[in-house]
C-alpha positions in Angstrom: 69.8 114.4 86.4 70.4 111.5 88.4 73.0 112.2 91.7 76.3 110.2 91.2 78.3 108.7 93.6 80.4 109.1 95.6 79.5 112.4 96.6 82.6 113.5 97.9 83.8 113.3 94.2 80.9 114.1 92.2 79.7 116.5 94.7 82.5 119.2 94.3 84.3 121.4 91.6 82.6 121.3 87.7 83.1 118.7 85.0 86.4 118.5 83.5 86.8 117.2 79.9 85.5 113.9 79.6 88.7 112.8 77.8 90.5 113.5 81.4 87.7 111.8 83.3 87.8 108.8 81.1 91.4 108.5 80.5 91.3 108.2 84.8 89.1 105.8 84.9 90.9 103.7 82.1 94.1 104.5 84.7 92.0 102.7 86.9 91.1 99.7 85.4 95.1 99.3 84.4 95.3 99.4 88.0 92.6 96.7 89.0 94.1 94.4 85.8 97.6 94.3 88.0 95.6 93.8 91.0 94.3 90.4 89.2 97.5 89.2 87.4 98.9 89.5 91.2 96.3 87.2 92.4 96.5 85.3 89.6 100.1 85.0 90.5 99.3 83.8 94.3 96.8 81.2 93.0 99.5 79.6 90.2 102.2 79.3 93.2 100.0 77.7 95.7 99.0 75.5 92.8 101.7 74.6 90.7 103.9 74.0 93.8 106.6 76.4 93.2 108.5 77.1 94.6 109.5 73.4 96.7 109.9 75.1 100.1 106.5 75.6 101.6 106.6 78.3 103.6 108.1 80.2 101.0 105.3 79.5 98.2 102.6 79.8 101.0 104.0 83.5 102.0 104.7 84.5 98.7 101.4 83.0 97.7 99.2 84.8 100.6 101.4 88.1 100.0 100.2 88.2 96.6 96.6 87.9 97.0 96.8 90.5 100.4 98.8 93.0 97.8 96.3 92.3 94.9 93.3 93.8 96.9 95.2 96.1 98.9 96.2 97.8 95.0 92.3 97.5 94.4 91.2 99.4 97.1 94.1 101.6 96.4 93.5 102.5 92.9 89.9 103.6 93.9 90.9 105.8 96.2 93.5 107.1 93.4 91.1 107.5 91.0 88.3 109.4 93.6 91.6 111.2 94.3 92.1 112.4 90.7 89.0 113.1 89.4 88.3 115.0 92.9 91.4 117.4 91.6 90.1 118.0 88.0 86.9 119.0 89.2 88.1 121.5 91.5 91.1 122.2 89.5 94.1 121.4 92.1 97.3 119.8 92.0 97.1 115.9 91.5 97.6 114.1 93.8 101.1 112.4 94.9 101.8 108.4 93.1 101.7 106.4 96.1 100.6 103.2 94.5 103.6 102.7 91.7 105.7 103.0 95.0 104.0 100.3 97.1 103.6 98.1 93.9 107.3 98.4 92.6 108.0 97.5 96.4 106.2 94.6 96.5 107.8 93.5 92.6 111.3 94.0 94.5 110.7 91.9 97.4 108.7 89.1 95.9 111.4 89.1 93.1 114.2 89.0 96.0 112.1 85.6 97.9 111.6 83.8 94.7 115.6 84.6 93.5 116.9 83.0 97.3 113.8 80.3 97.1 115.4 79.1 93.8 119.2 78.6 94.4 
């Protein structure tokens, strides 16, 4: 059998269900879909020109794209973090990333709400 990666993963515990393993990596790609329709987001401001104050559309527009692989990188290590507890059979581990991502929501919401009236 062929060694998977990463180690630090793969390398510990015993294989839980495959249901759980995929249904964490599906978890995942929810995670990287966000991470897209976030930089999605950034591209349509800087390109559609909304909102009409600049440094407003370029922040919110750079902020978007920074958060979008920032909730990326974090969903790997979330997932690495998950399966990591199935194998060995601990607790999961804690939700960190709906936390920064509902955040990020508020505040971008907030900028966009005072860059509009």
């Amino acid at each position: 059998m062929t060694e998977r990666h990463p180690r630090w993963v793969y390398g510990e515990g015993e294989e839980p269900d495959p249901r759980y393993s995929l249904a964490n990596e599906r978890t995942f790609l929810a995670w990287v879909r966000t991470a897209l329709a976030m930089l999605a987001g950034g591209v349509a401001l800087h390109a559609l020109g909304l909102p009409d104050t600049e440094w407003v559309r370029s922040t919110l527009a750079v902020l978007l794209v920074v958060f979008g692989g920032l909730v990326t990188v974090m969903a790997l290590v979330r997932w690495a973090r998950v399966e990591r507890a199935m194998r060995t059979h601990q607790p999961l581990p804690h939700f960190r990333l709906g936390y920064l991502l509902t955040i990020a929501v508020v505040v971008g919401a907030a900028v966009l709400a005072v860059a509009f009236v």
